[in-house]
Biopython code that builds the backbone (N, CA, C, O; Angstrom):
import numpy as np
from Bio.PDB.StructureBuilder import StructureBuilder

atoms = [
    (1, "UNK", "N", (11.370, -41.462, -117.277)),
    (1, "UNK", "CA", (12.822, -41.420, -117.376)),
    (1, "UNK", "C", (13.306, -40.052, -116.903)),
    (1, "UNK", "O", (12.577, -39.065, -117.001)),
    (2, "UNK", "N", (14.701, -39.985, -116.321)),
    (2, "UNK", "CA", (15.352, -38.613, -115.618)),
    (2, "UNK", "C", (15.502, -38.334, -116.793)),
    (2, "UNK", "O", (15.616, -39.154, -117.704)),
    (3, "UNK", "N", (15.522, -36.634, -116.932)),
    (3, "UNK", "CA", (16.136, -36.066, -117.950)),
    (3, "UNK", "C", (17.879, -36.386, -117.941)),
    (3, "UNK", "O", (18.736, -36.258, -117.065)),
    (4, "UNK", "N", (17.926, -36.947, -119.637)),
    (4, "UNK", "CA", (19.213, -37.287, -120.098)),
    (4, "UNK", "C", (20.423, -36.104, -119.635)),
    (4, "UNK", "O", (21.581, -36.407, -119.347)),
    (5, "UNK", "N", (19.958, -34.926, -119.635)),
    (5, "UNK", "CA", (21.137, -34.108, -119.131)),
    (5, "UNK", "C", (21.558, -34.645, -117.737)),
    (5, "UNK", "O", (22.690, -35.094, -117.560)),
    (6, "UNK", "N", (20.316, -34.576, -116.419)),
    (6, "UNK", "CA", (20.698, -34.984, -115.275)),
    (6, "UNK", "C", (21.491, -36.476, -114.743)),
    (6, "UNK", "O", (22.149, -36.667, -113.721)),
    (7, "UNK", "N", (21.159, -37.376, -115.808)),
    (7, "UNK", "CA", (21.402, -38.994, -116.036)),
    (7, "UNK", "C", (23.045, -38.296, -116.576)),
    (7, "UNK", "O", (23.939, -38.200, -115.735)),
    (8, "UNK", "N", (23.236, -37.938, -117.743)),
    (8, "UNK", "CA", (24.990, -37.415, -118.071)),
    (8, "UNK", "C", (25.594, -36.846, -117.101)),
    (8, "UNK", "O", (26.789, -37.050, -116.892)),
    (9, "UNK", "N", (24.954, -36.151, -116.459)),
    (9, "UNK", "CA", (26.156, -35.385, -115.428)),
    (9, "UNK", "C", (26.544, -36.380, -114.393)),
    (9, "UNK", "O", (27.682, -36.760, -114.117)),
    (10, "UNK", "N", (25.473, -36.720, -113.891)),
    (10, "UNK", "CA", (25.709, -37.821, -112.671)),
    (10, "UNK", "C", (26.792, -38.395, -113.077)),
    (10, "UNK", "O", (27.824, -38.428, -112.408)),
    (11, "UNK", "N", (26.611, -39.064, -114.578)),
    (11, "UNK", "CA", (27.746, -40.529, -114.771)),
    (11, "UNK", "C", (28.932, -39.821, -114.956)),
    (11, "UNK", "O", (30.066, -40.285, -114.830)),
    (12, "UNK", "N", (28.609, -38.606, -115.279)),
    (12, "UNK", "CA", (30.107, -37.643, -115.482)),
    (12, "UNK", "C", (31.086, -37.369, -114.211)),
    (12, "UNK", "O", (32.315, -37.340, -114.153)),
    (13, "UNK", "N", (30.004, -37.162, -113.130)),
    (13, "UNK", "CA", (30.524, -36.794, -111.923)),
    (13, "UNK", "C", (31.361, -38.326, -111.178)),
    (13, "UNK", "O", (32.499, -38.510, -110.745)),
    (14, "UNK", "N", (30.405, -39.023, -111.282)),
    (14, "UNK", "CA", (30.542, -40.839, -110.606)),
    (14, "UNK", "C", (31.853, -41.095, -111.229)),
    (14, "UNK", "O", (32.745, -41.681, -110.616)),
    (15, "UNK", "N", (32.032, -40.519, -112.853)),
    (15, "UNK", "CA", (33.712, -41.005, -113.342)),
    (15, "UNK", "C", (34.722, -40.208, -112.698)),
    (15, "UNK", "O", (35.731, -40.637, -112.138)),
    (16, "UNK", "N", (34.262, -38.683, -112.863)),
    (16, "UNK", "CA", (35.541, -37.908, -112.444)),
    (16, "UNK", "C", (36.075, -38.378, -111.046)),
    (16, "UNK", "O", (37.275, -38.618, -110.910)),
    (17, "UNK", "N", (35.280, -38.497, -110.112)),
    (17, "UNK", "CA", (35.730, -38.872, -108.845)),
    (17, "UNK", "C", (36.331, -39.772, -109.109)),
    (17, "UNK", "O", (37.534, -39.511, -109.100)),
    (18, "UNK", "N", (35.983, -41.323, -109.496)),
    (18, "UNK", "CA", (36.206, -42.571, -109.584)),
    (18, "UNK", "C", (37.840, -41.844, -110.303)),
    (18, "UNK", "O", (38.672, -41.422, -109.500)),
    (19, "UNK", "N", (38.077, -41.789, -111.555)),
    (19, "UNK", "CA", (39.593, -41.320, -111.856)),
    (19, "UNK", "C", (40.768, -40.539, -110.788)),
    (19, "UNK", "O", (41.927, -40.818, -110.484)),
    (20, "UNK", "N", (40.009, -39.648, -110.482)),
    (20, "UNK", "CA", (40.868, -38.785, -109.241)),
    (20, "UNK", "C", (41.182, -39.939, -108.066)),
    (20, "UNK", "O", (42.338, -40.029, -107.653)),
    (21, "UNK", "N", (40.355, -40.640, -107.643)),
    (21, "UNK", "CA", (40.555, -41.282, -106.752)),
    (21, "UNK", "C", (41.435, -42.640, -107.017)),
    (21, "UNK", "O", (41.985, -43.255, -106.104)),
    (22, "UNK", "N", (41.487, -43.006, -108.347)),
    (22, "UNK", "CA", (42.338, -43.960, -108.904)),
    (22, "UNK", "C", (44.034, -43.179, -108.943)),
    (22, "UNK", "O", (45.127, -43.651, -108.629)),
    (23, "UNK", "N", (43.729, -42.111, -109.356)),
    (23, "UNK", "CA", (45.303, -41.127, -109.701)),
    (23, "UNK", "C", (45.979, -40.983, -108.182)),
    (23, "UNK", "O", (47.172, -41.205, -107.970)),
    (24, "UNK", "N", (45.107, -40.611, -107.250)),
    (24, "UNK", "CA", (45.397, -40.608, -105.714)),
    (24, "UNK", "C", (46.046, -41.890, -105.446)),
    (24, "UNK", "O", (47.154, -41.825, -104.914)),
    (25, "UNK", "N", (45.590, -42.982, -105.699)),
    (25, "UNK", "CA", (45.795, -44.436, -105.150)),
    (25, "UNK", "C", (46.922, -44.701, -105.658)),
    (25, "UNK", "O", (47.750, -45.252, -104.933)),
    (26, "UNK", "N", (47.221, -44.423, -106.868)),
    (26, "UNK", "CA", (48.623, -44.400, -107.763)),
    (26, "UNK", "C", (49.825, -43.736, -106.319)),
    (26, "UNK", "O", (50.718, -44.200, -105.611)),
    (27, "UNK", "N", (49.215, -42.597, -106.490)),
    (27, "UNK", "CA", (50.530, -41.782, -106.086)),
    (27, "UNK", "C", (50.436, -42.152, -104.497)),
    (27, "UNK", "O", (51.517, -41.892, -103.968)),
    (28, "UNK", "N", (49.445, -42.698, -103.528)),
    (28, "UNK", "CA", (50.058, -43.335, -102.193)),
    (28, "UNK", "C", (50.618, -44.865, -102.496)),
    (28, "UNK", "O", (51.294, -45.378, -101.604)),
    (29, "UNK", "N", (50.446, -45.398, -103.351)),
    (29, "UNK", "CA", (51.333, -46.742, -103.899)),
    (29, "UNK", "C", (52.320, -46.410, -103.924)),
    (29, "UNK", "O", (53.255, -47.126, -103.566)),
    (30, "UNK", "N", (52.510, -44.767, -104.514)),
    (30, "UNK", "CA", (53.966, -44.744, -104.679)),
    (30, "UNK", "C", (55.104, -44.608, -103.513)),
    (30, "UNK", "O", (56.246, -45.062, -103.433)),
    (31, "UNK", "N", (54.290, -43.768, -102.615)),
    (31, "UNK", "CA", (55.310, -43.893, -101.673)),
    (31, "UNK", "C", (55.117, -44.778, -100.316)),
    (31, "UNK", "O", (55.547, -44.503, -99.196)),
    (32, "UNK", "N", (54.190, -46.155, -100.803)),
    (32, "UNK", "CA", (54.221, -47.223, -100.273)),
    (32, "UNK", "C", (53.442, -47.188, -99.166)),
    (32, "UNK", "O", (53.794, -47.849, -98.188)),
    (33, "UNK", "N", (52.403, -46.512, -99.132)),
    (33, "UNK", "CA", (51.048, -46.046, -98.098)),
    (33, "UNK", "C", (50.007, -47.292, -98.808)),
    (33, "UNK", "O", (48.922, -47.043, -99.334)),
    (34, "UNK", "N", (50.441, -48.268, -98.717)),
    (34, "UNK", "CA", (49.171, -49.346, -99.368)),
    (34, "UNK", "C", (47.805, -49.252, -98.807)),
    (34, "UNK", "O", (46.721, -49.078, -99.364)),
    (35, "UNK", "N", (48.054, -49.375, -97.847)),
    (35, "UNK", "CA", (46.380, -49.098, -96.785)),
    (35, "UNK", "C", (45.406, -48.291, -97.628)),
    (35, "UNK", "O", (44.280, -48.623, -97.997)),
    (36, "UNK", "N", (46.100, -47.115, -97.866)),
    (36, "UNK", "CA", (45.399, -46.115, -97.855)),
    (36, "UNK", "C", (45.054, -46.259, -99.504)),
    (36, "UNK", "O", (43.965, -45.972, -100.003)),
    (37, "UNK", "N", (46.452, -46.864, -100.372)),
    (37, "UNK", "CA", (45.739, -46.433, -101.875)),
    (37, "UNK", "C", (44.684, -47.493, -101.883)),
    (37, "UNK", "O", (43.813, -47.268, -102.723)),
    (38, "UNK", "N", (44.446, -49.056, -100.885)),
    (38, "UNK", "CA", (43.204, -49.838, -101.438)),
    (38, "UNK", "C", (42.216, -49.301, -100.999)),
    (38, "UNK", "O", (41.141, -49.686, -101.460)),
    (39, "UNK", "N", (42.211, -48.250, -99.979)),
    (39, "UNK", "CA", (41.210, -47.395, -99.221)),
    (39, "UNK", "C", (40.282, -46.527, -100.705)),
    (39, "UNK", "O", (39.092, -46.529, -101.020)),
    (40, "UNK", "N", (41.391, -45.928, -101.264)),
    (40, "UNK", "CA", (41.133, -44.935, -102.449)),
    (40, "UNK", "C", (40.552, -45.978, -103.506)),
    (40, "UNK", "O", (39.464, -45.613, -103.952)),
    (41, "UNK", "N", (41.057, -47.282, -104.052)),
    (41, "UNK", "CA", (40.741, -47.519, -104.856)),
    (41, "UNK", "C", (39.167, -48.333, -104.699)),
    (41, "UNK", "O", (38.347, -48.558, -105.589)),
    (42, "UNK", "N", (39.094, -48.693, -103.114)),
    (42, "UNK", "CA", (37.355, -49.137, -102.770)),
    (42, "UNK", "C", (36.469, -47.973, -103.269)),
    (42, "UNK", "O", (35.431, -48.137, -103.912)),
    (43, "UNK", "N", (37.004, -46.740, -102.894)),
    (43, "UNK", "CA", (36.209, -45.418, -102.644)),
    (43, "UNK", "C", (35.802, -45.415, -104.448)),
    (43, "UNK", "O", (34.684, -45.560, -104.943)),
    (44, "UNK", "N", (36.839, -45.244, -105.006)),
    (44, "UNK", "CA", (37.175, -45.161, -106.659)),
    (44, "UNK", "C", (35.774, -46.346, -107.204)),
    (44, "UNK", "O", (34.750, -46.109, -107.845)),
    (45, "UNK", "N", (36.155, -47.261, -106.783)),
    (45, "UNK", "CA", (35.155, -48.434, -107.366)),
    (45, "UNK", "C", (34.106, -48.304, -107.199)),
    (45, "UNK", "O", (33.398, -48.675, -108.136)),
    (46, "UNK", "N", (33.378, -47.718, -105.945)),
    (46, "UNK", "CA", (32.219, -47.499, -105.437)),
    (46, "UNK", "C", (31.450, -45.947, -105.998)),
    (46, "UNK", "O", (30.313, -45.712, -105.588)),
    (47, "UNK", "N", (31.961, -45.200, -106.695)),
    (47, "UNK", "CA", (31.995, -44.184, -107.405)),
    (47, "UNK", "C", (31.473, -44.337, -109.002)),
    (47, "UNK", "O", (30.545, -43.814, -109.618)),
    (48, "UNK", "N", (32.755, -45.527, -109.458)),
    (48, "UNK", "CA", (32.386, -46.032, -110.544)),
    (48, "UNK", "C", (31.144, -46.669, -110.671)),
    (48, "UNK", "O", (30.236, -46.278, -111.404)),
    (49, "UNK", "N", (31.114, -47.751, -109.876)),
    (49, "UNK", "CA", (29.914, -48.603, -110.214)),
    (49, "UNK", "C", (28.622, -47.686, -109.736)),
    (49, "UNK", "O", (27.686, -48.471, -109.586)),
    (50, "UNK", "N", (28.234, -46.444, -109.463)),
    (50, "UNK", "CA", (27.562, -45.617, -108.982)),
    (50, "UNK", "C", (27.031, -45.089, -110.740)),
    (50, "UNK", "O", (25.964, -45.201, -111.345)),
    (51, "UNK", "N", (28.244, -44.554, -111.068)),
    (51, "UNK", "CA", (28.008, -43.874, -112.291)),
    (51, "UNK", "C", (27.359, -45.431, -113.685)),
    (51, "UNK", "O", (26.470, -45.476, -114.536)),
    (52, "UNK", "N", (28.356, -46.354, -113.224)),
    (52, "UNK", "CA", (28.056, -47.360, -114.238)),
    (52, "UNK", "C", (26.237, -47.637, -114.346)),
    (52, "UNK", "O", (25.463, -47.917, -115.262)),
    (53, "UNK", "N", (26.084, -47.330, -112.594)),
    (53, "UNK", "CA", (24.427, -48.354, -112.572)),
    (53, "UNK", "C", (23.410, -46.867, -113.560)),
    (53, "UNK", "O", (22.501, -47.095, -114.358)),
    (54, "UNK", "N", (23.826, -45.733, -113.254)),
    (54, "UNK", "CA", (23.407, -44.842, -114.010)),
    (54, "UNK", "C", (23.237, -44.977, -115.635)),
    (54, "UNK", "O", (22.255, -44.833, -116.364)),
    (55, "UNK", "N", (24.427, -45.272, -115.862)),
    (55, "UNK", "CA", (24.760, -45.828, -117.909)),
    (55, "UNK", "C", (23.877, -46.795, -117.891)),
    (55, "UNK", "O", (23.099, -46.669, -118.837)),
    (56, "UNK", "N", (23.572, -48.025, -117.001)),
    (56, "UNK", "CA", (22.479, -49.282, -117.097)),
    (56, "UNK", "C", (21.434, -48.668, -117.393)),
    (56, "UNK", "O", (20.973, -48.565, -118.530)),
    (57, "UNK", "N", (20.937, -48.169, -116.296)),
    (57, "UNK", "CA", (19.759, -47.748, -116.318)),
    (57, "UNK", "C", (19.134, -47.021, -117.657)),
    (57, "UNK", "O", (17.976, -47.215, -118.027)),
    (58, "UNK", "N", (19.777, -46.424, -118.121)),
    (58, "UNK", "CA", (19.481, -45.534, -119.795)),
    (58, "UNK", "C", (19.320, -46.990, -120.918)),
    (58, "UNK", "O", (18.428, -47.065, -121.763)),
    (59, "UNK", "N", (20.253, -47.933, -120.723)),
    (59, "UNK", "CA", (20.413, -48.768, -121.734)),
    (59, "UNK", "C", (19.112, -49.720, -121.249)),
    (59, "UNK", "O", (18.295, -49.945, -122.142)),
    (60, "UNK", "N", (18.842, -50.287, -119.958)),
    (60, "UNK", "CA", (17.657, -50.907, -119.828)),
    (60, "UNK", "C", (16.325, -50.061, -119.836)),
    (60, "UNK", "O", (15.328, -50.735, -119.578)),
    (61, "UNK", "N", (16.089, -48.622, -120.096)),
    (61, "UNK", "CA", (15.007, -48.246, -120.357)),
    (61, "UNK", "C", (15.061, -48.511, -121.863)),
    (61, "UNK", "O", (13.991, -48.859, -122.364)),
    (62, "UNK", "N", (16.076, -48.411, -122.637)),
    (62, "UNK", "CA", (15.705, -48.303, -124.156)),
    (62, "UNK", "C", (15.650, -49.739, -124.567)),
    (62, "UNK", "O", (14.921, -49.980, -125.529)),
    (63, "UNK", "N", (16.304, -50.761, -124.001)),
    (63, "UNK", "CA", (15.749, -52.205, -124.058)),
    (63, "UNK", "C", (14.378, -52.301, -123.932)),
    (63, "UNK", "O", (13.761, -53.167, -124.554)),
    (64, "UNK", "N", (13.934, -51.667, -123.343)),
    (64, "UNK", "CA", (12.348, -51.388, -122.969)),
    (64, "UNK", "C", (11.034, -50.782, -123.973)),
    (64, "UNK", "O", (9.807, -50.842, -124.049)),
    (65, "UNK", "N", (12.313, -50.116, -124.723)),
    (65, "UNK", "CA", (10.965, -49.131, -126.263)),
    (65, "UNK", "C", (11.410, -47.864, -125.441)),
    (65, "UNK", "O", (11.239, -47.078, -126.373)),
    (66, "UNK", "N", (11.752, -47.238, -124.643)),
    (66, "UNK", "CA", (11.852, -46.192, -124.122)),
    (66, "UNK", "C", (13.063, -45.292, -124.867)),
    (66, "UNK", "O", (14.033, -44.809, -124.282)),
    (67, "UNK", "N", (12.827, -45.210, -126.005)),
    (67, "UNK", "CA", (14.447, -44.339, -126.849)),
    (67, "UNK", "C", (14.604, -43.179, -126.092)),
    (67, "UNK", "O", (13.693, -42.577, -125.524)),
    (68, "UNK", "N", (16.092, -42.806, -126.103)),
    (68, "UNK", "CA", (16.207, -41.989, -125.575)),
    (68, "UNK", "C", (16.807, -41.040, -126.647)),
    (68, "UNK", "O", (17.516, -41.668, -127.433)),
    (69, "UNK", "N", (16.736, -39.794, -126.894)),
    (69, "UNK", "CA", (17.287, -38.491, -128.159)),
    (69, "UNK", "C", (18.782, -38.683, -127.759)),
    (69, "UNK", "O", (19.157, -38.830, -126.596)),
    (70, "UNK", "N", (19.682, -38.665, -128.973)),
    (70, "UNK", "CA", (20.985, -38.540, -128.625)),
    (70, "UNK", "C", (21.275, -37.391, -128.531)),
    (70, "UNK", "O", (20.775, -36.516, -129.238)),
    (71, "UNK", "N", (22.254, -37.164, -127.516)),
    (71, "UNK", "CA", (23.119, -36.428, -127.195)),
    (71, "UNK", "C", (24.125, -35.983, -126.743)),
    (71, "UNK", "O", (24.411, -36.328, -125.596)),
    (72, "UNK", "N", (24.916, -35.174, -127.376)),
    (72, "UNK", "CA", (26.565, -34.866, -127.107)),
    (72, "UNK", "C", (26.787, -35.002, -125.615)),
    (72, "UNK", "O", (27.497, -35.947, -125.273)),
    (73, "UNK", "N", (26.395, -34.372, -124.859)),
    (73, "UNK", "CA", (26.556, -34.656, -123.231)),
    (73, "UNK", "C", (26.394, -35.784, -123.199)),
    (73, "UNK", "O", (27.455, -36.112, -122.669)),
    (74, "UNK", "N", (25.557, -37.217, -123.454)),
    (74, "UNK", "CA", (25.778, -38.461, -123.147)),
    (74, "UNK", "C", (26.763, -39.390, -123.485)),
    (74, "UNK", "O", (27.060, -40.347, -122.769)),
    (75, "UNK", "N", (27.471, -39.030, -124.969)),
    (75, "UNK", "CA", (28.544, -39.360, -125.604)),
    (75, "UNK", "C", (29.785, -38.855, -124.579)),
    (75, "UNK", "O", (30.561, -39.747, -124.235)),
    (76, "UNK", "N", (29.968, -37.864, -124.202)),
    (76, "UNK", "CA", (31.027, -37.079, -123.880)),
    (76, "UNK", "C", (30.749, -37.814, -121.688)),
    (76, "UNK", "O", (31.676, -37.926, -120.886)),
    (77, "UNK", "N", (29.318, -38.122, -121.408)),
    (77, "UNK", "CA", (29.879, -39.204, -119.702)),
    (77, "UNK", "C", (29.885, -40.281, -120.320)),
    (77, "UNK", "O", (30.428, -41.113, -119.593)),
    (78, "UNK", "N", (29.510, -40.822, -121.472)),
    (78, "UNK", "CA", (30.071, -42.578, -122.044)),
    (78, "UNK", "C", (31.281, -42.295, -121.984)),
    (78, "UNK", "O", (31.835, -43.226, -121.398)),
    (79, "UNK", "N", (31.995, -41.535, -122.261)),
    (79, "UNK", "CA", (33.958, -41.499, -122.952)),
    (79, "UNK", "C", (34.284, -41.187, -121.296)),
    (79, "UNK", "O", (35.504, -41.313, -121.189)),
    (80, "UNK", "N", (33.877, -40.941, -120.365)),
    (80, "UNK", "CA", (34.553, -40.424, -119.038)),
    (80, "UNK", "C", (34.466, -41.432, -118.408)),
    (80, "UNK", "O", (35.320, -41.697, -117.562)),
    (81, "UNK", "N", (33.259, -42.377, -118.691)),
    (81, "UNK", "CA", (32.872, -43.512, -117.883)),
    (81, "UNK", "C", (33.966, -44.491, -118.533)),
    (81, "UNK", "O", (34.546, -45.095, -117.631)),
    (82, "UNK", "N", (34.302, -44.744, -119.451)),
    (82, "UNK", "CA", (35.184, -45.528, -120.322)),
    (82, "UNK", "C", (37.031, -45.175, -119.545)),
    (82, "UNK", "O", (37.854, -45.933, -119.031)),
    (83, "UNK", "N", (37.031, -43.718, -119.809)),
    (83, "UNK", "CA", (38.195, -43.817, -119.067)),
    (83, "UNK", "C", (38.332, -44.217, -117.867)),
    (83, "UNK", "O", (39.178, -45.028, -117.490)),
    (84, "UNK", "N", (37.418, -43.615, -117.114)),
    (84, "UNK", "CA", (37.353, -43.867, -114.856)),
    (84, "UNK", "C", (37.813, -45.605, -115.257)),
    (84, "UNK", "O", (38.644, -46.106, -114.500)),
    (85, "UNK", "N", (37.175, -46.646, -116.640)),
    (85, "UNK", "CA", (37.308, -47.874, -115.857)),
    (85, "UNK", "C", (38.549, -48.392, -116.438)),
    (85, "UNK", "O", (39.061, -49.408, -115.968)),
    (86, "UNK", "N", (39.177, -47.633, -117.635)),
    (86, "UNK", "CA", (40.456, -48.123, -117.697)),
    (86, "UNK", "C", (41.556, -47.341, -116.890)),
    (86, "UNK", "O", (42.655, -47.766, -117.244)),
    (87, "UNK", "N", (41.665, -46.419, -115.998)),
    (87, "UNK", "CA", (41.966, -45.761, -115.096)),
    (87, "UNK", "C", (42.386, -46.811, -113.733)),
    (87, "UNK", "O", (43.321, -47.009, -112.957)),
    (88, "UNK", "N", (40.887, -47.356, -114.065)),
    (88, "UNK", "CA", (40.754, -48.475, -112.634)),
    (88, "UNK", "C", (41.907, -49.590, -112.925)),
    (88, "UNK", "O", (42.734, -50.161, -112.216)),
    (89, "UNK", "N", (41.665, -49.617, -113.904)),
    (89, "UNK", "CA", (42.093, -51.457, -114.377)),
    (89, "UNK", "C", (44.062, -50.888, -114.158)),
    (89, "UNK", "O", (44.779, -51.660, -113.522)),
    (90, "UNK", "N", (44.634, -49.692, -114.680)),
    (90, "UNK", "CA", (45.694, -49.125, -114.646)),
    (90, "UNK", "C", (46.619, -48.659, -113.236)),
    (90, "UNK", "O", (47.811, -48.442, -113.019)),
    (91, "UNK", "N", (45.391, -48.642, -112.451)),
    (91, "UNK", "CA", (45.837, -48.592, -110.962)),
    (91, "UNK", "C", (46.277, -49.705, -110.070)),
    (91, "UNK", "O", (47.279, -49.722, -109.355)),
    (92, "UNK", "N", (45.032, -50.981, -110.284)),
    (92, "UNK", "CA", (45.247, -52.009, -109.956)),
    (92, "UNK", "C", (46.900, -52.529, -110.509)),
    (92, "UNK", "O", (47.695, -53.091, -109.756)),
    (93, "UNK", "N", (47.106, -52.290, -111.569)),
    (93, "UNK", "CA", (48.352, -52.794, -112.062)),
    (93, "UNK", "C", (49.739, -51.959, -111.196)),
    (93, "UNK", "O", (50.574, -52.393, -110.402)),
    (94, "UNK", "N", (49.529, -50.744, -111.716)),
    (94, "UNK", "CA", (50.727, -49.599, -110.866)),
    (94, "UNK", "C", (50.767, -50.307, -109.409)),
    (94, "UNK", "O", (51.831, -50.714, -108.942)),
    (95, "UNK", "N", (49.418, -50.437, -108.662)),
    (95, "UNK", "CA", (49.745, -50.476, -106.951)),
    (95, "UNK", "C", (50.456, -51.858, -107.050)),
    (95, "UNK", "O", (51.550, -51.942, -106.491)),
    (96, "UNK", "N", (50.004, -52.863, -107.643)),
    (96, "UNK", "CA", (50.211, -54.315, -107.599)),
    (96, "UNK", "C", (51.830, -54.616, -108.220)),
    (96, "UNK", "O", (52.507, -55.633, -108.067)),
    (97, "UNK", "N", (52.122, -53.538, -108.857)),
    (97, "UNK", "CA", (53.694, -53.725, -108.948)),
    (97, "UNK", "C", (54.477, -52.836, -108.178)),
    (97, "UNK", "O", (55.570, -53.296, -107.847)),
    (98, "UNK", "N", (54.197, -51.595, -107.772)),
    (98, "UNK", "CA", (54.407, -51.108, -106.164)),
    (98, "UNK", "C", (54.900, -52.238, -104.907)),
    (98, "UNK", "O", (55.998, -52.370, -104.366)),
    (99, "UNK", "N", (53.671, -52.935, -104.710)),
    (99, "UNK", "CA", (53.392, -53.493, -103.837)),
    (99, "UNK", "C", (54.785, -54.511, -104.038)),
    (99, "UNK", "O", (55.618, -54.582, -103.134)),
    (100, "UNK", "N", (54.928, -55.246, -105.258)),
    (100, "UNK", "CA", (56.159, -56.144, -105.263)),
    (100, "UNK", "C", (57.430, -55.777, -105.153)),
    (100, "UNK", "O", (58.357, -56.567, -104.975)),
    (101, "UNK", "N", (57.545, -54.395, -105.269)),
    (101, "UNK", "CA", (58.731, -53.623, -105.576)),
    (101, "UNK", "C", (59.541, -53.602, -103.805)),
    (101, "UNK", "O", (60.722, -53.640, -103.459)),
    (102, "UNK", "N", (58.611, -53.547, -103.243)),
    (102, "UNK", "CA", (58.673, -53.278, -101.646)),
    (102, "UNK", "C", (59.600, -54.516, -100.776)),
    (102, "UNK", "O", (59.733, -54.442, -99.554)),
]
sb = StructureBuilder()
sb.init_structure("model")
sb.init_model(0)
sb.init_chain("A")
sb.init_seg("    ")
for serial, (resi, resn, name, xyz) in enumerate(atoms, 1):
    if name == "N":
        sb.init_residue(resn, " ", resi, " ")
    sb.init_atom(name, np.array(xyz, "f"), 0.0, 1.0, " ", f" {name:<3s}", serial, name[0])
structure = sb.get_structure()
């Protein structure tokens, strides 16, 4: 198994992008650049599910007998990974009523 610090940061990093790139997609929705925010929000998704396959991977080694030691850094990319995907789900909505507004 990767060390749990290197496995947290990754999923930490895979969210932060994934959010920034959701907040981006927001604000070209806003001024009606659609192209570009589904551009951001592919990029966003592909970020996420990057970091997500990372969170799998920890949970299918310990499905396995493989425990892993808890720790605050893993708690603290679970809560980042949690936001990036309600972030996601919040964008989809903003652009998609953008989009009708037009």
């Amino acid at each position: 198994m990767e060390g749990i610090e290197l496995v947290s940061f990754t999923i930490i990093a895979c969210a932060g992008t994934a959010r920034s790139l959701y907040i981006e997609a927001i604000r070209q929705a806003k001024v009606q650049a659609f192209i570009e925010a589904d551009s951001l929000m592919d990029e966003g998704e592909k970020m996420f599910i990057e970091g997500h396959a990372a969170h799998a991977k920890l949970i299918q080694e310990e499905a396995g007998g493989h425990k892993s030691e808890y720790a605050l850094l893993l708690v603290h990319a679970e809560d980042q990974l949690m936001s990036a995907e309600a972030f996601g789900i919040l964008a989809r909505e903003f652009i998609d009523i953008y989009k009708r507004l037009v």
